[in-house]
Every structure is written in C-alpha cells, then in structure tokens.
C-alpha positions as CSV (number, residue, x, y, z in Angstrom):
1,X,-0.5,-11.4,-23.8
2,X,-2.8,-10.8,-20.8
3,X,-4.3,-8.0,-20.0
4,X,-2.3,-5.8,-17.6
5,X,-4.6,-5.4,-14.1
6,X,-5.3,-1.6,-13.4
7,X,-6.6,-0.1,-9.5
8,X,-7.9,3.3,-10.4
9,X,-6.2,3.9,-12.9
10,X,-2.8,3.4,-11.8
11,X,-0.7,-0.4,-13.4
12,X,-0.1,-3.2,-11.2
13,X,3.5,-3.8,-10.7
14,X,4.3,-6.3,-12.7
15,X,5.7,-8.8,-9.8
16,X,2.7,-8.0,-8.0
17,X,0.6,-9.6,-10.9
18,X,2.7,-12.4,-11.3
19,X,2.9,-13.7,-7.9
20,X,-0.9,-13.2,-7.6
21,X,-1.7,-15.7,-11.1
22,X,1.4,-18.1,-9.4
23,X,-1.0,-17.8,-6.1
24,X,2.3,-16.6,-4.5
25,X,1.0,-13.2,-2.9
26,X,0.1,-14.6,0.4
27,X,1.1,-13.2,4.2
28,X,4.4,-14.6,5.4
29,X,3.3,-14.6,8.4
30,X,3.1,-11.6,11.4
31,X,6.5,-12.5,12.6
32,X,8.3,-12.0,9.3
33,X,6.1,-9.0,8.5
34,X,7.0,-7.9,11.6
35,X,10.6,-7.9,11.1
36,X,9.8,-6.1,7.4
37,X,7.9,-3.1,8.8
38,X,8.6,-3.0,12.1
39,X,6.3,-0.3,12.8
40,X,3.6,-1.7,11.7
41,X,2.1,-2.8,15.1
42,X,-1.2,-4.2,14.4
43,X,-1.8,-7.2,11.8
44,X,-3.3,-6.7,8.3
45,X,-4.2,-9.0,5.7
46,X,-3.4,-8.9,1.9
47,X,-5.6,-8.2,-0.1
48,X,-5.4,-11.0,-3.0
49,X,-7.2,-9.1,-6.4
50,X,-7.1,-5.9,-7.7
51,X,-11.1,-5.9,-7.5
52,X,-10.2,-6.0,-3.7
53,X,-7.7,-3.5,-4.1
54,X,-9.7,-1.0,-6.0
55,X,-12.3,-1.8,-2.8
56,X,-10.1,-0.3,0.1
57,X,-8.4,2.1,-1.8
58,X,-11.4,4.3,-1.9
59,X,-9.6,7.5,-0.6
60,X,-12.7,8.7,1.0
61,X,-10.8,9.9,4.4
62,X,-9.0,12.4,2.3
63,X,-12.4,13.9,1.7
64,X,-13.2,15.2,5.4
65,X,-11.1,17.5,6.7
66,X,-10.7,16.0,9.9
67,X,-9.8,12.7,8.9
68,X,-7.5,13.8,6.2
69,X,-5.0,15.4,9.4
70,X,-5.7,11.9,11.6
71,X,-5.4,9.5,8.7
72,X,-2.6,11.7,6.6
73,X,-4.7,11.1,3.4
74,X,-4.9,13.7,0.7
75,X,-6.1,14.2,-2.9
76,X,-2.8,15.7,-4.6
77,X,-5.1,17.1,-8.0
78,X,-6.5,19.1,-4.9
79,X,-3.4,21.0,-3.7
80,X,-1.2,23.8,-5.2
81,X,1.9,21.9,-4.2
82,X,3.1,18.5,-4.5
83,X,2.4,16.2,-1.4
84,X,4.8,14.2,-0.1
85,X,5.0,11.1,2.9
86,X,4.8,11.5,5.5
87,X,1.0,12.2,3.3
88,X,-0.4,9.2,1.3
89,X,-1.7,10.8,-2.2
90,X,-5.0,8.9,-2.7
91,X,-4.9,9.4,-6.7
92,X,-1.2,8.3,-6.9
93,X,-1.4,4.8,-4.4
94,X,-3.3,1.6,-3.8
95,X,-3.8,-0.5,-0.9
96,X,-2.5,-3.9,-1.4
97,X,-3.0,-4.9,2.8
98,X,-5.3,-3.8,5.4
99,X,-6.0,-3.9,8.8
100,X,-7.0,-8.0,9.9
101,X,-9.2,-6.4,12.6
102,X,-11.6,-3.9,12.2
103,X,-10.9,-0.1,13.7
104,X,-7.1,-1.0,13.9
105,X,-6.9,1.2,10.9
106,X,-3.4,0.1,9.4
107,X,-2.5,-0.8,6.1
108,X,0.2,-1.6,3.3
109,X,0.1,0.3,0.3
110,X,2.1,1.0,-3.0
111,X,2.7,5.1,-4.0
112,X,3.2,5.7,-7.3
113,X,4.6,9.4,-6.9
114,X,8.2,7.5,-6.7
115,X,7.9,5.1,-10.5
116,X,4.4,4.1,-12.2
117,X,5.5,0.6,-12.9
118,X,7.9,-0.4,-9.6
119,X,6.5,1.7,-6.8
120,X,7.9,1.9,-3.5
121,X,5.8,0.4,-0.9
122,X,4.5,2.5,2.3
123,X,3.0,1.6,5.5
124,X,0.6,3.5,8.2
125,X,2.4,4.5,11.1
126,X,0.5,5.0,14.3
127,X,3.4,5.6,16.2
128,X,2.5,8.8,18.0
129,X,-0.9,7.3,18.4
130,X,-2.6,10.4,17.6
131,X,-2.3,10.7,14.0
132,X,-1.1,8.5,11.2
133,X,2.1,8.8,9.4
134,X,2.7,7.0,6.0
135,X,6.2,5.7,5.6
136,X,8.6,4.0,3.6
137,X,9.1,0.3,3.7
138,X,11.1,-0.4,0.6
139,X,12.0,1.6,-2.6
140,X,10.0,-0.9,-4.7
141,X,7.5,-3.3,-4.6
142,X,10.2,-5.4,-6.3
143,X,12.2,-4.8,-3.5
144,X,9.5,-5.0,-1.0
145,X,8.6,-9.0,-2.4
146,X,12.2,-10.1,-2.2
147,X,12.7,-8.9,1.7
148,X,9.4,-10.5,2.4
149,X,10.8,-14.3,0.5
150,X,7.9,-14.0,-1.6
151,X,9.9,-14.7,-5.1
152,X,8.6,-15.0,-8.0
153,X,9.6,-17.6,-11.0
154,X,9.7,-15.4,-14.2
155,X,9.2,-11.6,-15.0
C-alpha cells in the first residue's frame, strides 16, 4: 500500500490523492469553477502535489497582526478559543488552489476543523473588498470533486 501524502501534518483526502496519481486533479475550467464558487471572482490555479501544497500553505500572514485582520488567517494553538470561518485556521487547512495572477490574493483551500480525512473545502472571499472572508464551498472535498465533474474511478 502507498504511502498516504501528508501537508503539514494534516492527511490528504483520500479522493484528492487518487485523482492526482489518475492525473485527474486538473481545473475545469473558470466558467465551471465559476459556477462552483461563485464568489470567487478572480482565477486561481491548482496546485497539482502536495510538495506544492505544503509550499503555499505557509500560514505566514497569520503571523502579522495586520495581515491576519485583512487576510482572516489565524494560528488556532495561538487563541483561548476555537476559531471558526469566516477565519481560516493555518494549523488545521491546506491550500490546494491559488491565485493564477500574482497580488489577486485568492485561493481554494481544505479546513480540517470540520473531519481529518473528508474536509470541507473553503474559498477566500473578497467580497467587501477590504478584508478577506473564508467561506464554505462544499461540506467535503468529496463533495467539492463531484460538483466540480472531477470523478474519480476507485476509492
């Protein structure tokens, strides 16, 4: 059995690892991502190993104050209470897309404060265009790859 793919310490889903080896995490496209997260307003790129995972999912805005309030970033080990969205949790989700252009600042990522195996996938909201809000785009990831007509062949 292979090895099970780790980003900082937290498990790939398991559909995520599976359509990556079947080469079948790629971008559908902006339209249908479009219609997925439709708040997402700029277009991002996925990110296509957990090497380039681990790479962008840093946390290092949750480190400065100031970003931490524009970018809604924090390190939960850091805080008496437990953070929830419309806060992304550093230690407790990955980045799995990111921003195609640079300084657009968006990204797709999976929080693991909801299941450590099937996370539910969130997205950067820059709605307000002030500060960024992290919200909810499916349940799952499992969920998440279905609405997007990734599939997958076997789990």
């Amino acid at each position: 059995m292979r090895s099970h793919p780790k980003v900082n310490g937290l498990p790939l889903p398991e559909v995520l690892v599976l359509l990556m080896r079947q080469g079948r995490w790629i971008h559908p496209g902006d339209a249908r991502l479009r219609e997925v997260i439709p708040f997402l307003i700029e277009p991002v790129d996925f990110l296509g190993s957990a090497k380039a995972m681990a790479a962008e999912s840093t946390g290092f805005l949750a480190d400065n104050p100031r970003d931490s309030r524009i970018f809604h970033e924090v390190r939960g080990s850091r805080l008496a209470e437990p953070v929830e969205l419309p806060w992304r949790d550093v230690e407790r989700s990955l980045l799995v897309a990111v921003n195609r252009y640079p300084g657009d600042d968006v990204g797709i990522g999976l929080d693991y404060r909801t299941d450590d195996t099937d996370p539910r996938v969130i997205a950067s909201d820059w709605g307000t265009g002030e500060v960024c809000l992290w919200r909810e785009v499916a349940p799952t990831f499992s969920e998440f790859a279905r609405r997007l007509g990734l599939g997958h062949r076997t789990i």
